[in-house]
N, C-alpha and C positions, 0 to 999 in steps of 0.2 A: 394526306389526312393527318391532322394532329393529335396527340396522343391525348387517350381519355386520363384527365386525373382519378388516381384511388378514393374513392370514397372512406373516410377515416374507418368507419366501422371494417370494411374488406380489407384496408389496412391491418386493422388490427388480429382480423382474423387468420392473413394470411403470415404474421410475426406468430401469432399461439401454435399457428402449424410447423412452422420451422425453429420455436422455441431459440427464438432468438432477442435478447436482451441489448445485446448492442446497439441494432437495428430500434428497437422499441423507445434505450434512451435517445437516440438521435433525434427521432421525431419530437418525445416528449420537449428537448431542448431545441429543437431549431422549428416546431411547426404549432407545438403549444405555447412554447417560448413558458413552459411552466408544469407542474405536477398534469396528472396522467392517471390517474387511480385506475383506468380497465387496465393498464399494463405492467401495473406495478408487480403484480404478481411473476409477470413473467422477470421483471427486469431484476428482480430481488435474491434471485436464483444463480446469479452473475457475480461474482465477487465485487470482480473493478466496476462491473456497472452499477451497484447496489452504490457503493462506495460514491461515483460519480455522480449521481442520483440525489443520494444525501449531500453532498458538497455544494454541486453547481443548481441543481431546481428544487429541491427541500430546504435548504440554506440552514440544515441543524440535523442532528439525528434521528434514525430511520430504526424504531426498535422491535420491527416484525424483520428485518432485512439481518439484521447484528447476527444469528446464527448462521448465516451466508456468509458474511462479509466476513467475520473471526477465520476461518476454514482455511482461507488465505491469509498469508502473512504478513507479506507488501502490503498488499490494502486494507489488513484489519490497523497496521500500523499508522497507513494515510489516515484512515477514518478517524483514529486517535487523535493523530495529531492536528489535522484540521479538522475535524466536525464534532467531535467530543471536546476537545483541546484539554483532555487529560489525560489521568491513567485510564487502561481497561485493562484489569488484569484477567479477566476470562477471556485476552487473545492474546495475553502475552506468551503461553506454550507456541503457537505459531510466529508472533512477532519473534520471540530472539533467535529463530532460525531464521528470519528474513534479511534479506538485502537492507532493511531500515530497520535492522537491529541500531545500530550507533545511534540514526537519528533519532529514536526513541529514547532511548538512554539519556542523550543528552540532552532533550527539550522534555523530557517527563523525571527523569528520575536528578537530572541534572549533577550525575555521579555515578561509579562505577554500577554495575549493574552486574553483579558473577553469577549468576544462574543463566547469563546470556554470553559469558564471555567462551566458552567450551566450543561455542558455534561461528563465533565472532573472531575467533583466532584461527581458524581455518581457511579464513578468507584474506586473501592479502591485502587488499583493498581498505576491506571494513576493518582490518586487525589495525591497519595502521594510521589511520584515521581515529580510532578505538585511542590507542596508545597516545598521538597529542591532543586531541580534543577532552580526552575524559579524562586518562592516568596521567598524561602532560608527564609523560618522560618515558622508558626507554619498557620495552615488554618481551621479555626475553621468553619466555613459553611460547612466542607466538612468532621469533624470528625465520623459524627454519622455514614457516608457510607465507610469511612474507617476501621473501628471499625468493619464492616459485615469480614472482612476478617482477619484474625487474624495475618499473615503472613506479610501484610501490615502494620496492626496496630502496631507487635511489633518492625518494623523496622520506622516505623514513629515514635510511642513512645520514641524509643531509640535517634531518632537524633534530638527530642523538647525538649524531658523533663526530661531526663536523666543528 
């Protein structure tokens, strides 16, 4: 016997019971192929899916979602840079503890950025990335944490002091 399809509305009722956002954008993007407004409530409560939301099926910003989306720092950062494609400095407290502190940096502020660098140098990664893309030379406060990574260190190494 073949399986019954969901009715959209049981659908939907049965994503408000398991408060699930992920699930909600799925459909909204592969069954609406577009916005979704009974789900948006749930999906806005989701950082990256708020985020995803406003990107791929609002194609602009989403400003009942933005007090979600900030909370997180990866995604308040995505949201910036592609769906704002500016600054948001009411997420910057969580952007410069993120992973796309640099990328922030450099496509917003397009120069040093020291209120983010205290977090940005603790990362080896982001510190040394940080050092030739924005200071474009050598960051000696941030060697000792770069150095924890070797992968970093030898691609830092290579472009200071080689």
């Amino acid at each position: 016997m073949p399986l019954k399809p969901l009715k959209i509305k049981e659908r939907l009722d049965k994503i408000k019971m398991e408060d699930n956002a992920r699930q909600a954008l799925k459909i909204a993007n592969n069954i609406f192929q577009g916005r979704w407004p009974e789900a948006e409530p749930i999906i806005m409560k989701d950082s990256r899916a708020a985020f995803l939301y406003a990107f791929h099926t609002l194609h602009g910003p989403w400003k009942e979602a933005e007090p979600y989306i900030m909370k997180n720092g990866d995604d308040a950062a995505g949201y910036a840079l592609h769906v704002l494609k500016q600054r948001w400095p009411e997420a910057e407290y969580n952007i410069k503890k993120s992973q796309n502190a640099v990328a922030y940096a450099y496509q917003i502020f397009k120069r040093r950025w020291p209120e983010a660098e205290p977090y940005i140098k603790k990362d080896p990664i982001q510190a040394s990335s940080y050092a030739l893309n924005i200071l474009k030379k050598p960051w000696p406060e941030a060697e000792p944490y770069i150095k924890l990574n070797r992968e970093a260190w030898s691609w830092y190494y290579h472009h200071f002091y080689k």
